[in-house]
C-alpha positions as CSV (number, residue, x, y, z in Angstrom):
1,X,0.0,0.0,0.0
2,X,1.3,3.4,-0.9
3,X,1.5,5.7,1.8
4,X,-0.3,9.1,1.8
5,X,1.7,12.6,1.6
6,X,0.6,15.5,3.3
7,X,-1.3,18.7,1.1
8,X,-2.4,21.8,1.6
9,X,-6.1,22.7,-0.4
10,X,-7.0,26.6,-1.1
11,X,-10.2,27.4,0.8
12,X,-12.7,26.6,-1.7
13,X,-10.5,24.1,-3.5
14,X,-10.2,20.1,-4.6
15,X,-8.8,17.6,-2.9
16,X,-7.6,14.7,-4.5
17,X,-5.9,11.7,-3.0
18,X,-5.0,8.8,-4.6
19,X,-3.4,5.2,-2.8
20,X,-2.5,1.4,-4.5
21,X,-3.4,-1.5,-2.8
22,X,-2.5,-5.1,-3.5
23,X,-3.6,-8.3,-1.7
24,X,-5.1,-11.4,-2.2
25,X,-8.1,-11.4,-1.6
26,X,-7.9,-7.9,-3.4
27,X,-8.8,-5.8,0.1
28,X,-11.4,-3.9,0.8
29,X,-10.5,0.3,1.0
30,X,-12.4,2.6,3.4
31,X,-11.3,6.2,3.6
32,X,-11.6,8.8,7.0
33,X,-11.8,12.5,7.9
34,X,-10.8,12.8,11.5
35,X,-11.9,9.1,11.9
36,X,-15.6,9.5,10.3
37,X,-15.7,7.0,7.5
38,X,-16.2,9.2,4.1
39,X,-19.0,7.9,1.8
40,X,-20.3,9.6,-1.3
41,X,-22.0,12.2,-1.7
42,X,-22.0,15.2,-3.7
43,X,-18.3,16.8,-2.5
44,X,-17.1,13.5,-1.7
45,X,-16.2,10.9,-4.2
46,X,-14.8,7.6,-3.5
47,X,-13.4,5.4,-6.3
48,X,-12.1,2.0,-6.3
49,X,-10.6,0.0,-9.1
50,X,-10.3,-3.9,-8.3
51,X,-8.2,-4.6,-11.5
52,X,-5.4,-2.1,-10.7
53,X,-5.8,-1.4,-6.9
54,X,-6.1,2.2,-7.3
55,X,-8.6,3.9,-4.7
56,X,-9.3,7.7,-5.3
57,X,-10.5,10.1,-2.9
58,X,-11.9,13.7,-4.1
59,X,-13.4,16.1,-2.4
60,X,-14.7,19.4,-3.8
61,X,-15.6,23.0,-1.7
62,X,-13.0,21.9,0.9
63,X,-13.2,24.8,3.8
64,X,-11.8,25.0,7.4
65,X,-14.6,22.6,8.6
66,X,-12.6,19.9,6.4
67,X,-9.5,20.2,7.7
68,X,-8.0,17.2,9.3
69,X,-6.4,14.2,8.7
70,X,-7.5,12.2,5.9
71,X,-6.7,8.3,6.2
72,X,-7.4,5.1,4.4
73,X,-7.7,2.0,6.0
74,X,-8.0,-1.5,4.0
75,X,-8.4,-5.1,4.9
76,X,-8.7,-8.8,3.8
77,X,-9.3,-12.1,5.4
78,X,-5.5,-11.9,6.3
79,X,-5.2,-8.6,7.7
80,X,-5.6,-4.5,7.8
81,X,-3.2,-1.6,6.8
82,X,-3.3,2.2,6.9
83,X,-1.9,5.4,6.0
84,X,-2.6,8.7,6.9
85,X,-2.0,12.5,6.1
């Protein structure tokens, strides 16, 4: 699993975040804002591709009530990992 870098987003801007995972089973990716699981919705989309292991994370209209650490967590039947920034 890569492991996420730090970033700084202009009030109003996009945040995008991008991570490869590999396992096998292919694991299952979840990602956090201060520990709330992110789902999406319309400033926060998740994407997920099985074949290639790349997960996405964009959020749009980020303000000062975004800020915080962003993390992803994944998992299989044989175990978790995480990164944050």
């Amino acid at each position: 699993m890569d492991q996420l870098s730090n970033q700084t987003v202009p009030s109003g801007g996009q945040l995008k975040v991008t991570c490869h995972v590999s396992g096998d089973p292919q694991p299952a990716a979840r990602w956090y804002l201060e520990g709330t699981e992110l789902l999406n919705n319309d400033k926060c989309r998740i994407m997920y591709d099985n074949s290639t292991g790349r997960c996405d994370l964009i959020m749009i209209n980020i303000y000062k009530n975004n800020e915080g650490l962003i993390s992803i967590e994944v998992e299989n039947d044989f175990g978790k990992a995480h990164s944050t920034c």
